[in-house]
MARPAPA-319672 format. One record per residue (C-alpha): residue in three letters; x, y, z. Coordinates in pm, whole numbers, padded with zeros to 5 digits, always signed. Each point is the difference from the previous one (the first is absolute). Layout:
BEGIN
AlaXYZ/...
end
This chain:
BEGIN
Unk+01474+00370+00751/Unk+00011-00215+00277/Unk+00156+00133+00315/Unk+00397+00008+00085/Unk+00098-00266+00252/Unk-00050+00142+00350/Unk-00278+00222-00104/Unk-00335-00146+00190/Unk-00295+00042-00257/Unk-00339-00200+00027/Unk-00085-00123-00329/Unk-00303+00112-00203/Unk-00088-00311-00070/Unk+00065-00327+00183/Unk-00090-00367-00153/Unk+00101-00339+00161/Unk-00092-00339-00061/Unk-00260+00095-00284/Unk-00168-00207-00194/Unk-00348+00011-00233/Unk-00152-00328-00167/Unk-00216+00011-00242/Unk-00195-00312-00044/Unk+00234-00270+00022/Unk+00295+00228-00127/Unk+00270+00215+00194/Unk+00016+00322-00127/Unk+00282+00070+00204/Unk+00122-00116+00377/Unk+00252+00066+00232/Unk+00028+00362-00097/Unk+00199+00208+00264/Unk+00033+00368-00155/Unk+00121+00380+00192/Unk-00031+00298-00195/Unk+00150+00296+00170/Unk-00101+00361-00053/Unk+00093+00132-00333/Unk+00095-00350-00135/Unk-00163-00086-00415/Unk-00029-00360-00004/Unk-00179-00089-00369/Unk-00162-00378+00023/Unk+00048-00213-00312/Unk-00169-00307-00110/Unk-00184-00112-00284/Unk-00421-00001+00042/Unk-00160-00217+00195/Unk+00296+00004+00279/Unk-00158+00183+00231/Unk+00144+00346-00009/Unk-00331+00192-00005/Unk-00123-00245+00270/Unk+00295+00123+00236/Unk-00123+00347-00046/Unk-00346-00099+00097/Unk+00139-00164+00286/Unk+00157+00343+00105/Unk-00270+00176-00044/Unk-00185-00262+00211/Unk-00216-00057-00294/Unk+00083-00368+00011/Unk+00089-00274+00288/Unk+00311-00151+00016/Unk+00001-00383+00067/Unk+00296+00030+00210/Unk+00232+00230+00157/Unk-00044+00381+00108/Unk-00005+00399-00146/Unk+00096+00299+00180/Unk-00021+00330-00200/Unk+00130+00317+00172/Unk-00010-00190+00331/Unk-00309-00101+00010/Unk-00144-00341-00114/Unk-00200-00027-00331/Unk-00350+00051+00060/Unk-00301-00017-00228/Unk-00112+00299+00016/Unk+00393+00143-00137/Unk+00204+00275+00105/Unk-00072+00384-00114/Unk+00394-00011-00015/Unk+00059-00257-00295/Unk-00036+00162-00299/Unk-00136-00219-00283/Unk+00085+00060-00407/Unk-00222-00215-00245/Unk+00102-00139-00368/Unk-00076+00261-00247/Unk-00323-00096-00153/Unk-00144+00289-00200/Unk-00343+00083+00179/Unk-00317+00016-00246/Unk+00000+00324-00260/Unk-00362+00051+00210/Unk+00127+00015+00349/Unk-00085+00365+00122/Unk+00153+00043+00315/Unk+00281+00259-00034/Unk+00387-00046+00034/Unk-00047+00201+00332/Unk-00278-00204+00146/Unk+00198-00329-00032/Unk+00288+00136+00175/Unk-00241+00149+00257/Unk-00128-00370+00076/Unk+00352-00084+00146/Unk-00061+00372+00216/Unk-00338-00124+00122/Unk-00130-00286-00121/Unk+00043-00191+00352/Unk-00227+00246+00199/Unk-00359-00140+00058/Unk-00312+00219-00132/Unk-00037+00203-00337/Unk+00307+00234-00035/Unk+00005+00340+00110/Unk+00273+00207-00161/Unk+00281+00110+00199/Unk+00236+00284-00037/Unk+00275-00219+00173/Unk-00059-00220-00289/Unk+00005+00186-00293/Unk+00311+00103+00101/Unk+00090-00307+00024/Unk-00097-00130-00336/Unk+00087+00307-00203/Unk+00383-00062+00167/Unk-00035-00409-00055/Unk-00087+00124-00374/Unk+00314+00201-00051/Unk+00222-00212+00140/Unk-00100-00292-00255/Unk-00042+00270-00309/Unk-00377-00033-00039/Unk-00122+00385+00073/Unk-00011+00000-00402/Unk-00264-00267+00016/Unk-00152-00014+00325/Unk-00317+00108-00092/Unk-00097-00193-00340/Unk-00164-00324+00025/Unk+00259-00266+00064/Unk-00174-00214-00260/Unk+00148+00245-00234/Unk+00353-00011+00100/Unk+00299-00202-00089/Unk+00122-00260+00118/Unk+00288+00113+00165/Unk-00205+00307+00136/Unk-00229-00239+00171/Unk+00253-00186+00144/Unk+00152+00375+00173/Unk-00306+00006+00129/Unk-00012-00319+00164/Unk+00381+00039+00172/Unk-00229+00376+00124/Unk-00237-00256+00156/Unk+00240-00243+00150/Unk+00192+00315+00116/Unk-00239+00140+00230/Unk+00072-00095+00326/Unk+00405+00013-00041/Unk-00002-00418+00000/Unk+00305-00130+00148/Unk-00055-00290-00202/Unk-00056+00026-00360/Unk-00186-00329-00186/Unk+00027+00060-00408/Unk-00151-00292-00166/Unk+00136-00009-00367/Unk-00030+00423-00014/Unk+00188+00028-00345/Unk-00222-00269-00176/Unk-00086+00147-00317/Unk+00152+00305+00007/Unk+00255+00161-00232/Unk+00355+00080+00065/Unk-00081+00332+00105/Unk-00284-00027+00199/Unk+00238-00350+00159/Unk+00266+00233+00120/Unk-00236+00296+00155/Unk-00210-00259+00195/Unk+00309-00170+00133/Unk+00176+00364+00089/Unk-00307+00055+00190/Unk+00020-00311+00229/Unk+00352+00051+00034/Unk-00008+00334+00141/Unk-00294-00079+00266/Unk+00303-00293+00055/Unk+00295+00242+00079/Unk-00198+00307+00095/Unk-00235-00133+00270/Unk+00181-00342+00056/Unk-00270-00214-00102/Unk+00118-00383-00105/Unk-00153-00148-00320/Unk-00083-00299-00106/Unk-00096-00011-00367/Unk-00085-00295-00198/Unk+00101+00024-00363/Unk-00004-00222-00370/Unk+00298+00236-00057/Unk+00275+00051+00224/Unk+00172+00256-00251/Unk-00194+00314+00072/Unk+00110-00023+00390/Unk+00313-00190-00049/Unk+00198+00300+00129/Unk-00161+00083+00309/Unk-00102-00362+00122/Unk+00223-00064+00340/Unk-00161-00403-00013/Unk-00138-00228-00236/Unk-00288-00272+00171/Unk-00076-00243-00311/Unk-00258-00278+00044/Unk-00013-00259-00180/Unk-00232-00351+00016/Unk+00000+00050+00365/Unk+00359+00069+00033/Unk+00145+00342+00036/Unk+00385+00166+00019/Unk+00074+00323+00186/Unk+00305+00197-00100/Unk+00119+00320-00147/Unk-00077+00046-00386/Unk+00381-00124-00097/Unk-00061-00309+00235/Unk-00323-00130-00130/Unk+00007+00127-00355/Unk+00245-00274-00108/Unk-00044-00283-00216/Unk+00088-00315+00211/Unk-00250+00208+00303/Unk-00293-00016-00213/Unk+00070-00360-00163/Unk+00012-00163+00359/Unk-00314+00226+00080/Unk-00170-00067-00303/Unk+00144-00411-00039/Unk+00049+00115-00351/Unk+00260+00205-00192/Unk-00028+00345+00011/Unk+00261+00253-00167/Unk-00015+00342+00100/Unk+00160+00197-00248/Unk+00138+00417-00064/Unk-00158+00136-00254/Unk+00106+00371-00019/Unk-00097+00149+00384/Unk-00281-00270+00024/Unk-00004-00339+00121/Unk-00230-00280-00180/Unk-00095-00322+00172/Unk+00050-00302-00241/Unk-00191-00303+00037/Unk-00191+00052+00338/Unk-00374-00111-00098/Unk-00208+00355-00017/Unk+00312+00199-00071/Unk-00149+00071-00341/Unk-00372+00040+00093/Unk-00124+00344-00056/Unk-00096+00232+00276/Unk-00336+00048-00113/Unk-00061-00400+00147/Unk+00020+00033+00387/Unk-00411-00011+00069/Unk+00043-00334+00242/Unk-00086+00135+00395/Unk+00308-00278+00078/Unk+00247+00136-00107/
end
């Protein structure tokens, strides 16, 4: 959703010039990137290319060897920005974990203030409504150890939610979730998308659960990367050059399958590397 011509809009997020080494290997370089309010850009690659890395790199989490960030106007700094909202992979948390489904979302309420907490009206309100709007007032006060999958990973779009980011980071949200649980946590990014006009970047193994409501694909690969709408990148000859390989991309029914890129096949479960 990125503005009509003539409209003046600042983007949410701003990269030129970027690059990251690792060792003696180029992640990526020469990235130059806008995302405009209310744009869903998914970022593609297979592991070790970085895409995890980039998020870091927003989140000023990690130091870019070259180049510069600006998120919401504002460079990246280390300490972050209250208005980036930040989605983990969905790794079930241990069956012991105690802390409630409430208490996690109030962390995203709170968690930033100095001191022990001190329970605010203002923010119970604020939870209880976060709660709703994901669909986790059934749960939200049984030990999130307990809970699904997919009901732990409403809670975490409550947390990253909290302070209405402009910019939404998902990193691999839908990883070992079912169909169902897929298409609820995606609906709820979305809407926070077109509702409040947040942009989102969301790095994904799968491009098929978002497929219909990406505006731009960014996919990485071996230090090289190609920018384009999903019907411009998601062609065969696009990812052979990228990949120096051949790579079919194939219509299966209403999904698409990547044939022959290396880690097309690997499983979701396999994504532990901090470089990605």
């Amino acid at each position: 959703m990125s503005a009509e011509p003539g409209q003046a809009s600042s983007p949410a997020l701003r990269i030129r010039g970027a690059g990251l080494r690792r060792a003696e290997r180029e992640l990526w370089g020469g990235l130059d990137l806008d995302v405009q309010p209310g744009e869903f850009i998914a970022v593609l690659g297979p592991s070790g290319s970085g895409k995890t890395t980039l998020l870091r790199a927003i989140l000023g989490l990690e130091q870019l060897s070259t180049g510069t960030i600006e998120v919401l106007g504002s460079p990246v700094r280390r300490g972050g920005n209250r208005r980036v909202g930040y989605i983990p992979q969905s790794r079930p948390l241990p069956p012991e974990t105690s802390l409630r489904g409430r208490d996690l979302v109030t962390l995203g309420v709170s968690g930033h203030r100095f001191g022990p907490p001190i329970p605010r009206r203002a923010d119970r309100e604020k939870v209880d409504a976060l709660l709703a709007e994901v669909g986790a007032t059934a749960f939200a006060d049984r030990p999130v150890g307990l809970l699904s999958g997919g009901e732990q990973q409403r809670l975490r779009v409550g947390q990253a939610l909290a302070d209405d980011p402009g910019l939404l980071l998902c990193d691999e949200p839908l990883t070992s979730l079912d169909l169902a649980n897929q298409q609820a946590v995606v609906a709820l990014i979305d809407r926070q998308r077109q509702e409040r006009n947040a942009a989102v970047l969301l790095v994904t193994h799968d491009i098929n659960p978002v497929l219909d409501r990406v505006d731009r694909i960014l996919y990485i690969v071996g230090g090289r990367f190609t920018l384009g709408a999903p019907e411009e990148v998601l062609r065969s000859e696009v990812l052979t050059d990228l990949y120096g390989a051949p790579v079919f991309v194939l219509q299966a029914g209403d999904r698409l399958v990547v044939v022959g890129a290396p880690d097309a096949e690997e499983s979701h479960h396999h994504h532990d590397e901090d470089h990605r």
